[in-house]
C-alpha positions as CSV (number, residue, x, y, z in Angstrom):
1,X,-52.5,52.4,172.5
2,X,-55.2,52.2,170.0
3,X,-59.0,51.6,170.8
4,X,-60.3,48.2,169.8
5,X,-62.7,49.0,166.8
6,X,-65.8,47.1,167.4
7,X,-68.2,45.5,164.8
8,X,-71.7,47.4,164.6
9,X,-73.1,44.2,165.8
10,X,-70.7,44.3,168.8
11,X,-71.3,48.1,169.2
12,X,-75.4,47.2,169.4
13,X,-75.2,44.9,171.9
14,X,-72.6,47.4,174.5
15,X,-75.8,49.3,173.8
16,X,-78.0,46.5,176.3
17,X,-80.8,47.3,174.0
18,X,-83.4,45.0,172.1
19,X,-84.7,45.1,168.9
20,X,-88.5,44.7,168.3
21,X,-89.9,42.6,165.3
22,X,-89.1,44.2,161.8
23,X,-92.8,45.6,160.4
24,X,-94.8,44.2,157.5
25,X,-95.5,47.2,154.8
26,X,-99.1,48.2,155.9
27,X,-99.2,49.5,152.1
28,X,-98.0,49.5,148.8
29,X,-94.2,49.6,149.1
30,X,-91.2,47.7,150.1
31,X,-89.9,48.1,153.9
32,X,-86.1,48.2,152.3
33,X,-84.3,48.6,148.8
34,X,-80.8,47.5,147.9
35,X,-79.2,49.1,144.4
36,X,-75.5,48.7,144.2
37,X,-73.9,49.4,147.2
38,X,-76.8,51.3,148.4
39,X,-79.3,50.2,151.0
40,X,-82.2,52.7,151.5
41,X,-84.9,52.1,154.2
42,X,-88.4,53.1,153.7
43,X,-90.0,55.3,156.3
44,X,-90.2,53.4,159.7
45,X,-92.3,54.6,163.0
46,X,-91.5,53.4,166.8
47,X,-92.4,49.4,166.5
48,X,-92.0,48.3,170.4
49,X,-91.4,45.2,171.1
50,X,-95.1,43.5,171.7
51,X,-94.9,44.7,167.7
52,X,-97.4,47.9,168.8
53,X,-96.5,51.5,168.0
54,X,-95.6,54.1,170.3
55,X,-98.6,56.9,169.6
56,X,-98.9,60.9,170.3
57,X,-97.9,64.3,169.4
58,X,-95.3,65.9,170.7
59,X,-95.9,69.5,172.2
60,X,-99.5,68.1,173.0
61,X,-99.6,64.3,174.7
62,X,-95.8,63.7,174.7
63,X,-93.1,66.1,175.6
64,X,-89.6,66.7,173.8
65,X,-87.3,63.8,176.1
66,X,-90.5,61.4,175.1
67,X,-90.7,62.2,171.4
68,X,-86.6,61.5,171.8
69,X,-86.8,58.5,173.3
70,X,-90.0,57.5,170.6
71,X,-87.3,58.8,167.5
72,X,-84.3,56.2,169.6
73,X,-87.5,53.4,169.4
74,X,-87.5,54.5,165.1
75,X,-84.1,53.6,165.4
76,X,-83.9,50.3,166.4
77,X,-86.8,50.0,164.5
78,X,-84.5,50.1,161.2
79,X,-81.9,48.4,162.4
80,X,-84.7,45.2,162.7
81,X,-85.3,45.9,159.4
82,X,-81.6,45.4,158.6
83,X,-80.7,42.9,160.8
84,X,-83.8,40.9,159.3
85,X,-83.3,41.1,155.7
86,X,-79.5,42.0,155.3
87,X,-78.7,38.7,158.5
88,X,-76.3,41.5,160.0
89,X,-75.8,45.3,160.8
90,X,-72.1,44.8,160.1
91,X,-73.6,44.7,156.5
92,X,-73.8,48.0,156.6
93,X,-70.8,50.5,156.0
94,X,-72.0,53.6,157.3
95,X,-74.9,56.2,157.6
96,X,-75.6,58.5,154.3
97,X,-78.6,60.5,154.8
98,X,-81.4,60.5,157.6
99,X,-84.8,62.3,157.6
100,X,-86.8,62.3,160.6
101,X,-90.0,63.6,160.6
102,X,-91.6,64.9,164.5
103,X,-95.6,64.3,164.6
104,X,-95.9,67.9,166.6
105,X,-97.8,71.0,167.0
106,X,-97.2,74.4,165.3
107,X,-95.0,75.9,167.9
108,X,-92.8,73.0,168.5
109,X,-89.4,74.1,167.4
110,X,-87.0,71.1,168.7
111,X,-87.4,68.9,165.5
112,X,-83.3,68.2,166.1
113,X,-83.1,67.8,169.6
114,X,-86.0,64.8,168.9
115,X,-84.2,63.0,165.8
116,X,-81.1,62.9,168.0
117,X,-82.5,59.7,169.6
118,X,-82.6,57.7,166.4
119,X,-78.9,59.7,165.1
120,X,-77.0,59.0,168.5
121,X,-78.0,55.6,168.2
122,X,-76.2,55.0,165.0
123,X,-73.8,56.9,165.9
124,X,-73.3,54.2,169.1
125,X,-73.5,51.5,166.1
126,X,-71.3,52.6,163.6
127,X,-69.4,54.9,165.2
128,X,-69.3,58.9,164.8
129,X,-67.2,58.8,161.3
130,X,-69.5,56.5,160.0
131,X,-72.6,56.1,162.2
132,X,-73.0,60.2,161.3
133,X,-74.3,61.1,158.4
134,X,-76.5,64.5,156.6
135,X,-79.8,64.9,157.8
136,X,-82.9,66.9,157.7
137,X,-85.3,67.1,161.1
138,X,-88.7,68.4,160.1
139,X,-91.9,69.0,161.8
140,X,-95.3,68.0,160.4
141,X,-98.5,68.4,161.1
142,X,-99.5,64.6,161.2
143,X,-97.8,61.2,160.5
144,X,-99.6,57.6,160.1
145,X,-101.4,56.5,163.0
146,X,-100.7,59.3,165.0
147,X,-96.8,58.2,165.9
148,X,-94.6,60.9,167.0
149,X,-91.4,60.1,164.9
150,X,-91.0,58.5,161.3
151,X,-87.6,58.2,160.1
152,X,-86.4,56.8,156.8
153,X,-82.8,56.5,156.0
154,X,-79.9,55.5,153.5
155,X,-76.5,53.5,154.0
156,X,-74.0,52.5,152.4
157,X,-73.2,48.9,152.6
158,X,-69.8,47.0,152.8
């Protein structure tokens, strides 16, 4: 017997989790790009759901299962961004390339472990053939606002 293939929308909402508001650019740029069959997604940081951002550093305020959990918020994040200018993550074929970037201090070394928050939750999404895509997990010494996690991504749409 074969397992029932679920939508990406019906694969969010097995997930029981919510989506906060899709963020305004604070700058000059757009929050999403479409070319061809292409979607790529500008840089995003945790947005929560009262629309504030989820601030620190890991290795100095925030430890390594926070700065995860901060990368999962990123995450759902984009998929706002999606949902709200695409109407639907089923719009969306699959994961191309991710690159998460961990606000953190010079010895932190767990850049990976971190992005896995926003990576398992595509994966949960879009499944692991298509949910999984390349990635690069690096640390830096600072990111806007002092957030823990910025992510920015590209898909492949349907």
């Amino acid at each position: 017997m074969q397992a029932e293939i679920l939508s990406p929308e019906a694969a969010f909402a097995q997930t029981g989790l919510s989506l906060p508001p899709a963020p305004q650019p604070l700058g000059v740029y757009k929050p999403y790009l479409i070319d061809g069959k292409y979607l790529y997604v500008s840089g995003h940081g945790p947005v929560q759901d009262d629309k504030s951002l989820i601030i620190g550093r890991i290795g100095d305020d925030m430890d390594m299962e926070q700065g995860k959990l901060a990368a999962r918020q990123v995450g759902l994040t984009i998929l706002s961004t999606i949902r709200t200018h695409l109407g639907s993550l089923d719009r969306v074929k699959r994961v191309i390339k991710v690159l998460g970037m961990v606000n953190c201090t010079s010895n932190f070394e767990r850049h990976p472990y971190v992005i896995n928050g926003c990576s398992e939750l595509f994966a949960s999404v879009w499944g692991t053939e298509n949910g999984i895509g390349v990635r690069s997990a690096v640390g830096m010494g600072s990111l806007p606002d002092n957030i823990p996690v910025e992510v920015e991504a590209l898909f492949e749409l349907v």
